[in-house]
GUFI-278020 format. One line per 8 residues: number of its first residue (from 1); for each residue x, y, z of C-alpha. Coordinates in nm, 2 decimals, always signed. Layout:
! GUFI-278020
NUM> X:Y:Z; ... $
END
This chain:
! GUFI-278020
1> -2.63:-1.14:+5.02; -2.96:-1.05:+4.92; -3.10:-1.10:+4.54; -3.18:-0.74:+4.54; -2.76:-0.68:+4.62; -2.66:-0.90:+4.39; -2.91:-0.79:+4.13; -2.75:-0.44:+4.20 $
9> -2.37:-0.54:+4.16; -2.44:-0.70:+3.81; -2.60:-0.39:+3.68; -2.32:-0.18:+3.80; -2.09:-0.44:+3.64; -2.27:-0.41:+3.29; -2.32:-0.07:+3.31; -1.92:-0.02:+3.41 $
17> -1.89:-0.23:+3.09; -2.14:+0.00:+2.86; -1.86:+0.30:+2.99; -1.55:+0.18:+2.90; -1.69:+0.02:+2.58; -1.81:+0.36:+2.50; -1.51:+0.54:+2.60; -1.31:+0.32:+2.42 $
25> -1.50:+0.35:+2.12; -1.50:+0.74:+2.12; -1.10:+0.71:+2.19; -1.05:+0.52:+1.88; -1.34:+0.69:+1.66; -1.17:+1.03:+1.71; -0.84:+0.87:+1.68; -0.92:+0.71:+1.31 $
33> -1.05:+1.07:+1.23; -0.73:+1.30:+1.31; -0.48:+1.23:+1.00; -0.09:+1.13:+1.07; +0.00:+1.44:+0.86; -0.06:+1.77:+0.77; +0.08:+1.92:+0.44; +0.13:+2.24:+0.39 $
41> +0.24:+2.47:+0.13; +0.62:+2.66:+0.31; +0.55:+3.01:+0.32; +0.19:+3.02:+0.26; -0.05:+3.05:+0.55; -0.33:+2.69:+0.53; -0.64:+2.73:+0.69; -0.77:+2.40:+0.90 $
49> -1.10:+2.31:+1.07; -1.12:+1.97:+1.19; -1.37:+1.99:+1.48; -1.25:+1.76:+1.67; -1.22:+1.77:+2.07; -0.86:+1.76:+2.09; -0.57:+2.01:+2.21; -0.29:+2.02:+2.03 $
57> +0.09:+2.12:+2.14; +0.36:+2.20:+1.92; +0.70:+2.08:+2.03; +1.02:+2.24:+1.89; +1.31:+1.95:+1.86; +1.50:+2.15:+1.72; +1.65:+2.58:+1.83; +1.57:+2.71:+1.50 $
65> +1.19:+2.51:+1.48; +1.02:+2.81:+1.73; +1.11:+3.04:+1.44; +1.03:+2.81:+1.15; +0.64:+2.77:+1.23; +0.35:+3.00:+1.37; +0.02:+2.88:+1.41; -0.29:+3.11:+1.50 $
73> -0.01:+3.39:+1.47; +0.15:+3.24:+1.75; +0.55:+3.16:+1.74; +0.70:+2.94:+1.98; +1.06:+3.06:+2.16; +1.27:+2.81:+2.27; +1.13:+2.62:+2.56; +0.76:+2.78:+2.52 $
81> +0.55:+2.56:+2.28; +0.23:+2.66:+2.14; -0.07:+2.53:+2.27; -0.41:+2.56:+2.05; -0.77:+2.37:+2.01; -0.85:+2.18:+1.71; -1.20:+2.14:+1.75; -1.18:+2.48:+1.64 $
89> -1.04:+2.65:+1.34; -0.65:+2.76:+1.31; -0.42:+2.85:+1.08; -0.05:+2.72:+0.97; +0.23:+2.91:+0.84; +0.55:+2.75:+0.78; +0.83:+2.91:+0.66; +1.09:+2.65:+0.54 $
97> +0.99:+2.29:+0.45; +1.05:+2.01:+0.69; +0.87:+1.84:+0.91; +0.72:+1.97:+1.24; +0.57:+1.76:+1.56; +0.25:+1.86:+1.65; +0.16:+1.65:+2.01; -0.23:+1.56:+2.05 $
105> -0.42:+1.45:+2.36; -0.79:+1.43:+2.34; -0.95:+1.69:+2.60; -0.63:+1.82:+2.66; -0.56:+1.51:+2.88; -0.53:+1.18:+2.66; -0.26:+1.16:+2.46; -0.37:+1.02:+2.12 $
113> -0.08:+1.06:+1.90; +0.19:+1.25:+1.72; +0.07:+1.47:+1.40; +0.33:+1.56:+1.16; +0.32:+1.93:+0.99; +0.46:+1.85:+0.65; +0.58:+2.14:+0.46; +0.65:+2.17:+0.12 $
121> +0.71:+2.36:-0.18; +0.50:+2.53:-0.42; +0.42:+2.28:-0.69; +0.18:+2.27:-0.97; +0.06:+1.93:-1.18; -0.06:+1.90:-1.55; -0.41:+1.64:-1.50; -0.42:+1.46:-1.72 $
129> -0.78:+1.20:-1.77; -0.65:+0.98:-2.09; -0.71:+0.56:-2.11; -0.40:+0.45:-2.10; -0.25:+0.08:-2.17; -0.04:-0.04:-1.88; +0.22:-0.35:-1.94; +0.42:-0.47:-1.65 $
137> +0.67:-0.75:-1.61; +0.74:-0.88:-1.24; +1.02:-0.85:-1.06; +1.10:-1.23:-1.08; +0.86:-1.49:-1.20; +0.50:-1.48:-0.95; +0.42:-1.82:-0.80; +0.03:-1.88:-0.87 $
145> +0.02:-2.20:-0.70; +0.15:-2.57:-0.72; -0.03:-2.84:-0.89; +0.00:-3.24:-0.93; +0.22:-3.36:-1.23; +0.08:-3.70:-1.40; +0.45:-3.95:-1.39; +0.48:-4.15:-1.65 $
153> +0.44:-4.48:-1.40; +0.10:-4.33:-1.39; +0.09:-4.22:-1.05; +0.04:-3.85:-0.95; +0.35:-3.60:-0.76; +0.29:-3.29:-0.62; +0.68:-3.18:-0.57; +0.64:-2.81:-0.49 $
161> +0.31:-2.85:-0.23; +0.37:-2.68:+0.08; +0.73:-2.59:-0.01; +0.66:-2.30:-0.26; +0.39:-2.06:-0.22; +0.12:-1.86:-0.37; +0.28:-1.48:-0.41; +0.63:-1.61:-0.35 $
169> +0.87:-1.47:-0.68; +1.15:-1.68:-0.82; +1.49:-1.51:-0.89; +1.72:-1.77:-0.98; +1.68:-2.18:-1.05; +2.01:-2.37:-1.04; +2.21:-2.04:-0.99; +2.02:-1.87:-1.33 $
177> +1.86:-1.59:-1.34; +1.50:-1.73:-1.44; +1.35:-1.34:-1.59; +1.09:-1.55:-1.80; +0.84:-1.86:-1.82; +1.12:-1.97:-2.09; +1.42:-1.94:-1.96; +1.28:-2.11:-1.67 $
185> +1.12:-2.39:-1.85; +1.50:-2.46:-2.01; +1.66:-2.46:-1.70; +1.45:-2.71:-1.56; +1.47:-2.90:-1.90; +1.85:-2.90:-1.98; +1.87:-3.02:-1.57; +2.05:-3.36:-1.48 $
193> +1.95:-3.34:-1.12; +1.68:-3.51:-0.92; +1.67:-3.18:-0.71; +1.71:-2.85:-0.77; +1.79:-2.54:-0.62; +1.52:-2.25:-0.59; +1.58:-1.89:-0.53; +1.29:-1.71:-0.36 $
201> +1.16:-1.36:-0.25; +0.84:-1.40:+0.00; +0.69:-1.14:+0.15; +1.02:-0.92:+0.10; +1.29:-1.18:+0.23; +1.51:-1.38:+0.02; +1.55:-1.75:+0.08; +1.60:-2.06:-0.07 $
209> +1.41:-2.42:-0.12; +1.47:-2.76:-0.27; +1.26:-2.88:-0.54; +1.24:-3.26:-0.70; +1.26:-3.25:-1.08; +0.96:-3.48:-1.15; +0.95:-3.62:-1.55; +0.58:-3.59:-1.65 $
217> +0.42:-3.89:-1.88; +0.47:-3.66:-2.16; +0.86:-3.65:-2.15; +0.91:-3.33:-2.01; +1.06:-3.21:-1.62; +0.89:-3.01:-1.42; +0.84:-2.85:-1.11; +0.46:-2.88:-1.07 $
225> +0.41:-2.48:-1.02; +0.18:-2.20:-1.22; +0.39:-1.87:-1.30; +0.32:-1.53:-1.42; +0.60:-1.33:-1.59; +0.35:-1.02:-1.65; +0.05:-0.87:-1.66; -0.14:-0.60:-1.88 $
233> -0.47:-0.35:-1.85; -0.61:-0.06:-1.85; -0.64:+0.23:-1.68; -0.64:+0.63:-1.65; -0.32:+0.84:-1.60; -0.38:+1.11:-1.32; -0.11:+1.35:-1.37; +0.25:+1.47:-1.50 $
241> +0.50:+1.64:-1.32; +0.71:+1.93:-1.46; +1.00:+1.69:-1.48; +0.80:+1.44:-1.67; +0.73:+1.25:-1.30; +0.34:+1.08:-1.38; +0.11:+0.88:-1.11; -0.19:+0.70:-1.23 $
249> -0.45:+0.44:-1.10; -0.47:+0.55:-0.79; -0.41:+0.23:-0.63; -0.18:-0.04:-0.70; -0.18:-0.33:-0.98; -0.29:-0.67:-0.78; -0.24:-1.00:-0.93; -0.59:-1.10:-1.02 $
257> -0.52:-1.48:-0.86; -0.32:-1.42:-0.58; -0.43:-1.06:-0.46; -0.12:-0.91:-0.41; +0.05:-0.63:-0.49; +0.24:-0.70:-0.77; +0.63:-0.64:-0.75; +0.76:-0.51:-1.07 $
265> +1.08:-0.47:-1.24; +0.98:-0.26:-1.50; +0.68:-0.17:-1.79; +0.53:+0.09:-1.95; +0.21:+0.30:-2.04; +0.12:+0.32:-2.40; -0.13:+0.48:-2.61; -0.51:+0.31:-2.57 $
273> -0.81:+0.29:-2.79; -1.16:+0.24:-2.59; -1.30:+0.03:-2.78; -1.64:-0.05:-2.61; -1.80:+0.01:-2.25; -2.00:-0.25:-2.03; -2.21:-0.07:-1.82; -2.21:-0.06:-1.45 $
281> -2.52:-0.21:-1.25; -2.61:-0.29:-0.88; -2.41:-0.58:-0.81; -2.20:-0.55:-1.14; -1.90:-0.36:-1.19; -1.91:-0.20:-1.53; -1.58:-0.23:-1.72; -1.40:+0.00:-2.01 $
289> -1.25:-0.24:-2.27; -0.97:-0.08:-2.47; -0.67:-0.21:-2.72; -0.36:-0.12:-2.62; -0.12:+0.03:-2.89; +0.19:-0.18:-2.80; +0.50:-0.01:-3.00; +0.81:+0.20:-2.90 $
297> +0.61:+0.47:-3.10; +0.27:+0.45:-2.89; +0.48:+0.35:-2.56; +0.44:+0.75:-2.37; +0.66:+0.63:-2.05; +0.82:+0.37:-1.84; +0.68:+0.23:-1.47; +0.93:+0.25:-1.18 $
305> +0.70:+0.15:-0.91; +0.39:-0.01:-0.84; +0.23:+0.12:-0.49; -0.05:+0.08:-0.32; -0.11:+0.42:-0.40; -0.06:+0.38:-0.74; +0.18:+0.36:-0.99; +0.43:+0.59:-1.03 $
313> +0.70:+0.65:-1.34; +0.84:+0.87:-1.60; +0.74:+1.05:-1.91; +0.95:+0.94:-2.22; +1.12:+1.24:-2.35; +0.98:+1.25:-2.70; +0.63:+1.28:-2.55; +0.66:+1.51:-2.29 $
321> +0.66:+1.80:-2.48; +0.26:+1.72:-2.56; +0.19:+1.75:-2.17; +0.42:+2.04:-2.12; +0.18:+2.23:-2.35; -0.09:+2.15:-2.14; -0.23:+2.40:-1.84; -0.09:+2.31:-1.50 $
329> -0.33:+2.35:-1.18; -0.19:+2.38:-0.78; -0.25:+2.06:-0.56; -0.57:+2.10:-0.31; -0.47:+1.98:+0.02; -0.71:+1.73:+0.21; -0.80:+2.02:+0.42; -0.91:+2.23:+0.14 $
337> -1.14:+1.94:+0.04; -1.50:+2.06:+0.03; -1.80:+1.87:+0.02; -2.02:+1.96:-0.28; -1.96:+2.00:-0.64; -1.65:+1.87:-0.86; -1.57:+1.73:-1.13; -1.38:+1.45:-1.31 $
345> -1.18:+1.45:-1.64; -1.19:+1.09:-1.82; -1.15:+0.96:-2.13; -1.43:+0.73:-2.25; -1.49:+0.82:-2.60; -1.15:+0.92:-2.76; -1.17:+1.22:-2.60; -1.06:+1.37:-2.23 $
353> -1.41:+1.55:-2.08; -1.46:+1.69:-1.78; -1.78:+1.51:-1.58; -1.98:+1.67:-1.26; -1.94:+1.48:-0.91; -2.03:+1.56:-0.61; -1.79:+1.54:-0.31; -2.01:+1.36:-0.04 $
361> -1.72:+1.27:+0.22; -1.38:+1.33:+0.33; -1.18:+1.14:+0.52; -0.87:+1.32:+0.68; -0.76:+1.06:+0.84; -0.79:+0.79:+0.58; -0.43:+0.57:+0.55; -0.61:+0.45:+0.22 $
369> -0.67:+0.52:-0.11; -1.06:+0.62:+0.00; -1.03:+0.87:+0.16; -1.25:+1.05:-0.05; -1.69:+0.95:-0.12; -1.77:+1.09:-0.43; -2.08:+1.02:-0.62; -2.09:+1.07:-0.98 $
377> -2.36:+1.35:-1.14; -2.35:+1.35:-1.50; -2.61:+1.30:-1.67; -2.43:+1.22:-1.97; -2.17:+0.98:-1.78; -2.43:+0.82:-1.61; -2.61:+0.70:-1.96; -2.28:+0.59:-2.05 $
385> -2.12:+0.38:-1.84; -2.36:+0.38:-1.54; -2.12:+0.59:-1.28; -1.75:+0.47:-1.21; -1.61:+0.18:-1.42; -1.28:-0.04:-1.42; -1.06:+0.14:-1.67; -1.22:+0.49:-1.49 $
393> -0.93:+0.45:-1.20; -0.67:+0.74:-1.20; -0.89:+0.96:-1.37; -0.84:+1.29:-1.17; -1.08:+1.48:-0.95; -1.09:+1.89:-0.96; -1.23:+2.09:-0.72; -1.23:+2.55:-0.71 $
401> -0.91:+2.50:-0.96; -0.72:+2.25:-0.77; -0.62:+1.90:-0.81; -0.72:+1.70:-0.54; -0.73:+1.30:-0.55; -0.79:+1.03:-0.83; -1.14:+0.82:-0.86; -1.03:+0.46:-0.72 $
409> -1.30:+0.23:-0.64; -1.65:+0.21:-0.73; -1.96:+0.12:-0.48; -2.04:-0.25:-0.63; -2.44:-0.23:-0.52; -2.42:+0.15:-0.64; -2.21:+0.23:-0.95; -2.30:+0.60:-0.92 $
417> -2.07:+0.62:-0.58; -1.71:+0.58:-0.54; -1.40:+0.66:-0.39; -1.14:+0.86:-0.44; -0.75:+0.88:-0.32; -0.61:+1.24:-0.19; -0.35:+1.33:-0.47; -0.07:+1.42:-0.16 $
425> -0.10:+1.06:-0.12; -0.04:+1.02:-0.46; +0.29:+1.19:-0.46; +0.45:+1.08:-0.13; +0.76:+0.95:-0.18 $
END
């Protein structure tokens, strides 16, 4: 074979290559665009314009489903789907909630995946924008880490390495319930064994492990492990429901030394008092520092669950009648998401003000809580805390007088810029 041949086959080869790599890339790219639902409001037609080069086919499971939905004014009968183009725009009308199957190939010959129409009812949400103080307790004790205990002979035990791990949660010790660093510490204590028997949760399973009691030089057993029983911050509440239902944060609670979503068993929001702001800088995160008013008469509701879409909970009665006062707004859909102007409504002076943002990016098919860019405008924001700030998450972002998403995260090299979460992710069950 000639050099010129081989020369030849090698730069077919590569540029084969450059093709799939290219096609493959495109595949997934359009792919991470086109979101795993879309919610719409039942009996109200929603407007859509994705542009993206897909067809779309919508597939009645069920008899009564062909009379349920029309899109582009189109109903299906039974055994005649609809077929429409998405890289265009259409339109949704559904007239009962449920959820619909909406089949999507790319070009009309790739089948990329399933899309779910979501439909749901009419609802309305009171926005909220105060600091609030958040205090958790974990749903079992949080394993930190193990450590080395110093044994009176002088030498050095490490009973728990490699057995227990860093974000498992102890239930029970000895067949006790071990709620607190107390109660566990007197189990341990008031123990005559050499071993003892450790309840665990990791990573959502339930098992058990052996542990040695080891007496430390200073007279006391242990089990050479770090625990947390809770944690505390603060934060911004996003909204109320009109049954007292709230979401804030916008993302989940994390342990700060394992980096895990915490598990809770149950906590509260309170009343907060902002009592001085560090600045956000390129590079630093600025931070809202606040006292939390800790009393059954500052406490405004209990925490259910901790998500990583926030945390979700309900209103004590006594209070709600302060947000039931309050003007209600519709939820904005991530398709009724524009880019431009918006604004925020925070608390960073004792009061709730609204601040001007400007959408920059939306990202429908986000499975996070960024799907929305937003950079912050303000003039008078920006002198104050430099853009987005730790404390500023859950604070909720308005847009032509609907609620649509909670500030998250903040840019670290660019405090201005943020994200945001879409508030349907907020509220998904």
């Amino acid at each position: 074979m000639s050099r010129w041949k081989k020369y030849r086959i090698v730069l077919i080869c590569i540029l084969a290559g450059l093709i799939i790599f290219a096609c493959t890339y495109y595949y997934i790219s359009i792919k991470s665009l086109l979101p795993d639902t879309l919610k719409v409001v039942a009996g109200k037609e929603m407007n859509f314009d994705l542009k993206l080069p897909v067809e779309a086919r919508f597939c009645c499971k069920e008899k009564n489903d062909a009379k349920s939905v029309s899109i582009n004014n189109m109903n299906a009968e039974e055994n005649n789907n609809i077929h429409f183009s998405m890289s265009t725009p259409f339109t949704v009308n559904a007239y009962k909630t449920g959820n619909y199957n909406l089949k999507v190939k790319l070009f009309g010959l790739i089948s990329l995946k399933d899309v779910s129409i979501n439909a749901v009812e009419n609802e309305e949400l009171v926005p909220c924008g105060n600091t609030i103080g958040l205090h958790i307790k974990t749903n079992g004790l949080l394993v930190l880490g193990t450590g080395s205990i110093l044994c009176q002979d002088g030498s050095k035990k490490e009973p728990a390495y490699e057995i227990i791990q860093s974000g498992d949660y102890i239930k029970k010790v000895d067949g006790r319930k071990a709620d607190s660093i107390k109660e566990l510490q007197n189990i341990v204590q008031n123990t005559k064994k050499d071993k003892i028997k450790v309840q665990i949760i990791r990573k959502g399973y339930k098992s058990s492990v052996s542990l040695s009691v080891i007496t430390g030089e200073d007279g006391v057993k242990k089990l050479g492990i770090w625990v947390r029983e809770d944690t505390q911050g603060i934060g911004t509440l996003t909204f109320v429901r009109s049954d007292g239902r709230f979401g804030a944060l916008g993302h989940g609670i994390t342990d700060v030394d394992t980096g895990e979503l915490m598990s809770v068993k149950d906590g509260g929001i309170y009343n907060s008092e902002v009592v001085s702001i560090i600045k956000g800088r390129s590079g630093t995160p600025g931070e809202m520092m606040g006292m939390i008013m800790k009393s059954k008469e500052q406490m405004l509701g209990s925490i259910q669950e901790n998500t990583r879409f926030g945390i979700r909970g309900k209103v004590n009665d006594d209070k709600m009648a302060s947000f039931a006062s309050k003007k209600t707004v519709p939820i904005g859909f991530k398709q009724e998401i524009e880019k431009g102007p918006a604004y925020i409504l925070c608390q960073t002076d004792g009061v709730i003000k609204e601040y001007s943002v400007e959408i920059e990016k939306i990202r429908l098919g986000s499975k996070d809580n960024k799907g929305i860019v937003l950079k912050v405008t303000d003039s008078g924001l920006l002198n104050k805390t430099g853009g987005i700030i730790q404390g500023m998450s859950g604070s909720p972002i308005l847009q032509n007088g609907h609620i649509i998403g909670a500030v998250t995260h903040v840019f670290v090299n660019e405090p201005e810029r943020g994200y945001g979460i879409f508030i349907e992710e907020m509220l998904e069950k």
